[in-house]
SELOTOR-554877 format. One record per residue (C-alpha): chain; y, z, x negated. Coordinates in nm, 4 decimals. Layout:
<nodes>
<node cadena="A" y="Y" z="Z" x="X"/>
...
</nodes>
This chain:
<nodes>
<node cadena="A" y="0.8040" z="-2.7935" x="-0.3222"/>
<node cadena="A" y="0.6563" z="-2.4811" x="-0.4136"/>
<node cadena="A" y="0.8113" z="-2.1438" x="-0.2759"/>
<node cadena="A" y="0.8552" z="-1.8600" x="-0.4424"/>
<node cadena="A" y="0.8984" z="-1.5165" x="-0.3682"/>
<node cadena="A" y="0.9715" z="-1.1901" x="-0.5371"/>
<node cadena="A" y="0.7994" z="-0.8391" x="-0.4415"/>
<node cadena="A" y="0.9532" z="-0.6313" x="-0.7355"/>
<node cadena="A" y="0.9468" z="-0.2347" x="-0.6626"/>
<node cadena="A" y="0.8119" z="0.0045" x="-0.4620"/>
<node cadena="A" y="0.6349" z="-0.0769" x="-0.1534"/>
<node cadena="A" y="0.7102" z="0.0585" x="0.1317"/>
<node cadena="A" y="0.6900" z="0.1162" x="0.5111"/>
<node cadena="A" y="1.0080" z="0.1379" x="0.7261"/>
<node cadena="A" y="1.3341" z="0.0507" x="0.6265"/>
<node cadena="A" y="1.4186" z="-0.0108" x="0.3012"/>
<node cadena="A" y="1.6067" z="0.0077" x="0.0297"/>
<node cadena="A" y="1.7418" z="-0.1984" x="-0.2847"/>
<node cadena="A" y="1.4527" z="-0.2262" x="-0.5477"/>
<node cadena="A" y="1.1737" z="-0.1670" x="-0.2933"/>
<node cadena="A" y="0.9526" z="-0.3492" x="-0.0967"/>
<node cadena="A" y="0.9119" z="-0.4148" x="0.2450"/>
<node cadena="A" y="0.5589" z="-0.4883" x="0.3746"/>
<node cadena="A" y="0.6836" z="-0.6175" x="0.6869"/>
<node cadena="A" y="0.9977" z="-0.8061" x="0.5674"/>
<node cadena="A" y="0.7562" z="-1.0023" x="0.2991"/>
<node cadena="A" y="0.5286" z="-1.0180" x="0.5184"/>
<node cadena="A" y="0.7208" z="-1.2771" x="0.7568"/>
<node cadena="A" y="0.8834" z="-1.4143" x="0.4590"/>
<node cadena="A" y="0.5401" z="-1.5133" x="0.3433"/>
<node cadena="A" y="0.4282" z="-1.6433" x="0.7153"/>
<node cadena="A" y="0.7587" z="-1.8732" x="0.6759"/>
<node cadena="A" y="0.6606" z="-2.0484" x="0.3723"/>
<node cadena="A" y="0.3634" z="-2.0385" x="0.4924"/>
<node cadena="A" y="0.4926" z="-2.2423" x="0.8213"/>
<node cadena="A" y="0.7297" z="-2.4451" x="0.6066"/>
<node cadena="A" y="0.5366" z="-2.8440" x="0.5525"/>
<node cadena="A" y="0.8101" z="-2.8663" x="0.2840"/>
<node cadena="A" y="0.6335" z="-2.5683" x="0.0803"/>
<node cadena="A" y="0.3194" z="-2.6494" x="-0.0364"/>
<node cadena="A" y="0.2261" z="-2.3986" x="-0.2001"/>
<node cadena="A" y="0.3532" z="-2.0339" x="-0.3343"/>
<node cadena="A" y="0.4097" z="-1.8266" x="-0.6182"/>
<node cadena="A" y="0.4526" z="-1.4450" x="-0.5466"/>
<node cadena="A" y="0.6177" z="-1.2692" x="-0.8514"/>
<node cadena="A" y="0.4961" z="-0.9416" x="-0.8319"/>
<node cadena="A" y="0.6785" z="-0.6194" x="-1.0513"/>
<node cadena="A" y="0.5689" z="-0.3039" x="-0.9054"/>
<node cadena="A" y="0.3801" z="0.0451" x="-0.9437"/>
<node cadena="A" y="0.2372" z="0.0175" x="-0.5607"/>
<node cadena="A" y="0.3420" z="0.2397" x="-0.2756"/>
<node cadena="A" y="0.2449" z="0.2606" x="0.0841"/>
<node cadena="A" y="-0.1344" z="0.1261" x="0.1563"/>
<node cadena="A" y="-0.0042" z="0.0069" x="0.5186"/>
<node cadena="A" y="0.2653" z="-0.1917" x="0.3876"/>
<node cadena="A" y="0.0390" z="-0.3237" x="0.1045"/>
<node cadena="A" y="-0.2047" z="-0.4335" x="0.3626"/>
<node cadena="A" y="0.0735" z="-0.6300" x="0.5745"/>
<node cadena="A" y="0.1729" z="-0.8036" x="0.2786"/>
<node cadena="A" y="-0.1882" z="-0.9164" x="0.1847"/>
<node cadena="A" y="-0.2771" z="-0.9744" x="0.5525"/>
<node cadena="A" y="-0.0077" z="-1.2397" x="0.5282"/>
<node cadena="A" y="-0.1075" z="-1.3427" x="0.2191"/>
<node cadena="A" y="-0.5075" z="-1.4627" x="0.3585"/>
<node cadena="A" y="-0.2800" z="-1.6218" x="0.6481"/>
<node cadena="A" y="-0.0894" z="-1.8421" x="0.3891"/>
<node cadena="A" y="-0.4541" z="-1.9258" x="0.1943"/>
<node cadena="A" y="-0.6031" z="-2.0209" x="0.5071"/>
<node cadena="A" y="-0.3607" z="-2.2449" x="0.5902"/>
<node cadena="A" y="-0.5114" z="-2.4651" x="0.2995"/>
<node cadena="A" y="-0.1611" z="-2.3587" x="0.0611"/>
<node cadena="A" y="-0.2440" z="-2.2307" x="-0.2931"/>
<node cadena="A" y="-0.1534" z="-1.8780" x="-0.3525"/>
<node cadena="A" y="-0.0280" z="-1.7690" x="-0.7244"/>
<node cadena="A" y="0.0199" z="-1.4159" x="-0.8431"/>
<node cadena="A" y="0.2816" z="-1.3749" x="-1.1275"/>
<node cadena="A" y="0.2692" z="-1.0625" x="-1.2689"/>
<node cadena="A" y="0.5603" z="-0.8783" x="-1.4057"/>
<node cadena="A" y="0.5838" z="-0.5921" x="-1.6222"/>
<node cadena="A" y="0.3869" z="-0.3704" x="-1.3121"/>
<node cadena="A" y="0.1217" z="-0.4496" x="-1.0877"/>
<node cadena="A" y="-0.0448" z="-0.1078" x="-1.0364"/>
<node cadena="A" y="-0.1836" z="0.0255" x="-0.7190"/>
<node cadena="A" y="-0.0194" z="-0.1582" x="-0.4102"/>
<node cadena="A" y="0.0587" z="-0.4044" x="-0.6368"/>
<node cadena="A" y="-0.2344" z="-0.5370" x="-0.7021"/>
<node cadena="A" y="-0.3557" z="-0.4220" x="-0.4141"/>
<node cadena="A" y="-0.1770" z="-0.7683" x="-0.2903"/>
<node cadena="A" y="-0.2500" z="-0.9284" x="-0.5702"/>
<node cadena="A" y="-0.5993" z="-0.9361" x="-0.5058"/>
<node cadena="A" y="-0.6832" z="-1.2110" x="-0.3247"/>
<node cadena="A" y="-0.4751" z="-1.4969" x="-0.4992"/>
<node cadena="A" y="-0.5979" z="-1.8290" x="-0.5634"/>
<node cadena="A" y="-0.4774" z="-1.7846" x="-0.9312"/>
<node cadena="A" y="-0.3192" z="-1.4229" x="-1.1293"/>
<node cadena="A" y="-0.1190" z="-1.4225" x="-1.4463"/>
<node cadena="A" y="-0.0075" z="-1.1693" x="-1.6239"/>
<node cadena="A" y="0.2243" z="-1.0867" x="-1.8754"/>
<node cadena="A" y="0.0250" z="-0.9535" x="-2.1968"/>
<node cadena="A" y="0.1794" z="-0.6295" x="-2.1247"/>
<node cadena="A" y="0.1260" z="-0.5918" x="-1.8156"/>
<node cadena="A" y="0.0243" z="-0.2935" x="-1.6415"/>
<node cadena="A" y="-0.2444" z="-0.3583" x="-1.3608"/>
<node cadena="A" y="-0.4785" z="-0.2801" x="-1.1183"/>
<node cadena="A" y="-0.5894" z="0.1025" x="-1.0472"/>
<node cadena="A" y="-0.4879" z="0.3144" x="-0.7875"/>
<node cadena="A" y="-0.3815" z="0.6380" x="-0.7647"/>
<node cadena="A" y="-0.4241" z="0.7461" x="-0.3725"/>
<node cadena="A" y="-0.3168" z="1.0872" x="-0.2821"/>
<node cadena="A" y="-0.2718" z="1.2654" x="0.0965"/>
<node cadena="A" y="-0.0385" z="1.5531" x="0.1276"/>
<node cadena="A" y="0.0744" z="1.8228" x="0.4049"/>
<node cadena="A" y="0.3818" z="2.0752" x="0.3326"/>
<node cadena="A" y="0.3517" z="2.4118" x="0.4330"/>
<node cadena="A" y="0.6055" z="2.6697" x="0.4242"/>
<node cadena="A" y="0.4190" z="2.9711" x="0.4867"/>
<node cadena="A" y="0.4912" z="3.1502" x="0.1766"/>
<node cadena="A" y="0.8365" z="3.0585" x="0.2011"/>
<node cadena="A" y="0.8496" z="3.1638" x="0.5258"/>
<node cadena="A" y="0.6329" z="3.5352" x="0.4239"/>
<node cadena="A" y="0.8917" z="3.5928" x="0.1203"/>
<node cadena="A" y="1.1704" z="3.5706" x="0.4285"/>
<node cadena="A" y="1.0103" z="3.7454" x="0.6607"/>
<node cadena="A" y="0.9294" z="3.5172" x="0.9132"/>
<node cadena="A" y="0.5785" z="3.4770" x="1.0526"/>
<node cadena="A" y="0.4156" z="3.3089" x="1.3263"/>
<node cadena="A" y="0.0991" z="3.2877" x="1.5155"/>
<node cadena="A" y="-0.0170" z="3.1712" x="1.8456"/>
<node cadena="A" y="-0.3574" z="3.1162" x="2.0463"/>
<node cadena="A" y="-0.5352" z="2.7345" x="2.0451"/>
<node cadena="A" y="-0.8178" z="2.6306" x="2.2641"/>
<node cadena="A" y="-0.9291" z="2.3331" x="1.9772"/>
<node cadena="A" y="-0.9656" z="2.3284" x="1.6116"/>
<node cadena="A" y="-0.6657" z="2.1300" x="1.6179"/>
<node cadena="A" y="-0.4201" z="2.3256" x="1.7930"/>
<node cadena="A" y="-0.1817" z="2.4484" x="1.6103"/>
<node cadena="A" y="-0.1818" z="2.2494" x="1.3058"/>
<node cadena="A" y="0.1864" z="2.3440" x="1.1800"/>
<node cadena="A" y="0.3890" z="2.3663" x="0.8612"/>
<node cadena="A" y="0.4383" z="2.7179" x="0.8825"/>
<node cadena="A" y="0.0796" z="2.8320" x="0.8733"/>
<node cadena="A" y="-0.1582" z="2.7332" x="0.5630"/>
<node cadena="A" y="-0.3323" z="2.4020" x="0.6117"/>
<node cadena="A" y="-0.7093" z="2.5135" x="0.7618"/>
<node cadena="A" y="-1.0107" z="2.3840" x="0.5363"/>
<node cadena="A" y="-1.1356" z="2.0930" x="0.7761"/>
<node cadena="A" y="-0.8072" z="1.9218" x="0.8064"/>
<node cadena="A" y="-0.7855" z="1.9306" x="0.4433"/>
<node cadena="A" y="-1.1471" z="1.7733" x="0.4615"/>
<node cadena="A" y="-1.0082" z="1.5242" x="0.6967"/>
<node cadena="A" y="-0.7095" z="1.4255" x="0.4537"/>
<node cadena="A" y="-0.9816" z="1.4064" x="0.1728"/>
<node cadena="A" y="-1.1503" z="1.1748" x="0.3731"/>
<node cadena="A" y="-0.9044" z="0.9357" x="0.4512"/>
<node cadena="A" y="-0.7985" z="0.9682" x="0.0479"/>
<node cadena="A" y="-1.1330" z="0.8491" x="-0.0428"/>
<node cadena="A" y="-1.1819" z="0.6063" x="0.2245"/>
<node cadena="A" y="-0.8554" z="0.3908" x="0.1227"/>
<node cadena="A" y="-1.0022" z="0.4179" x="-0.2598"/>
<node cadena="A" y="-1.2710" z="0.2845" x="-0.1933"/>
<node cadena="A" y="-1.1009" z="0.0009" x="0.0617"/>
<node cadena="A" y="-0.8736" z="-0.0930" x="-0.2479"/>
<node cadena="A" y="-1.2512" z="-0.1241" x="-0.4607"/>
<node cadena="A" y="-1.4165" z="-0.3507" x="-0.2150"/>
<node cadena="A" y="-1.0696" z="-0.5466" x="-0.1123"/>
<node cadena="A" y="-1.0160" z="-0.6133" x="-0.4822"/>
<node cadena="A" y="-1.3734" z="-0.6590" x="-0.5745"/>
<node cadena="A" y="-1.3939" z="-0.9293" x="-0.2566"/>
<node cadena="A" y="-1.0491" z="-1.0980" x="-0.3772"/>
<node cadena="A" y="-1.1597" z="-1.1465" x="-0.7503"/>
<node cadena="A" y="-1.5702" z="-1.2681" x="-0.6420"/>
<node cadena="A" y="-1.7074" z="-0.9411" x="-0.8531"/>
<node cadena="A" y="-1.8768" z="-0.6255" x="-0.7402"/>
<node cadena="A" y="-1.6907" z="-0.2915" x="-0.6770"/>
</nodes>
């Protein structure tokens, strides 16, 4: 028999909802078939625009499990299979794609709300005294330059994770 599963939507961490996808939920749905000696080997059908790196990384860390049990692994791509989509895609035995399909690239982005102005247009201010260059990291003060460095970093460094995870998966260079 050969399983089949469906990862169609966004994925995510967390609960979630209809139309998304849960990295941990298909993550032990893919160690199942993957324990299954009926199923020997899977298809994942795979429709969606990526989402949450973390989730996209328990997915594919299940994913190696399941090829390393000596199972073939086949991508199926829908319409979508951007981002975290291919993110999981990656390291399949075999990938098809629709000829419209929309694939690989990644858009990674880090983000921090602040309220400050907000806050200033409604008169309310704050302030306080910190013994680190941490201390006080809060939405209602403007984000200070080396934490934005820090989120930069961590932006870049999962770019260029997706490069070398995808370049490993498909035997090319980033």
């Amino acid at each position: 028999q050969v399983g089949l599963l469906v990862a169609a939507g966004a994925i995510v961490d967390g609960m979630s909802q209809p139309g998304t996808i849960n990295g941990e939920a298909l993550a032990k749905q893919i160690r199942t078939a993957m324990y299954d000696s009926k199923i020997k080997a899977l298809v994942l059908r795979i429709d969606s625009p990526g989402g949450s790196a973390f989730a996209a990384e328990q997915i594919r860390t299940a994913l190696l499990a399941f090829k390393a049990s000596g199972k073939p692994l086949v991508v199926s791509m829908g319409s979508m299979a951007a981002s975290g989509g291919y993110w999981i895609a990656a390291d399949a035995d075999k990938i098809y794609a629709e000829p419209v399909t929309i694939t690989g690239s990644i858009g990674v982005f880090g983000m921090f709300l602040t309220a400050e102005k907000a806050l200033n247009g409604l008169g309310i201010h704050t302030d306080g005294l910190g013994t680190t260059d941490f201390t006080g990291i809060s939405p209602t003060q403007p984000l200070p330059d080396h934490i934005k460095q820090i989120v930069q970093l961590n932006v870049e460094n999962t770019y260029q994770r997706f490069l070398d995870l995808v370049a490993e998966g498909r035997g090319m260079t980033p």
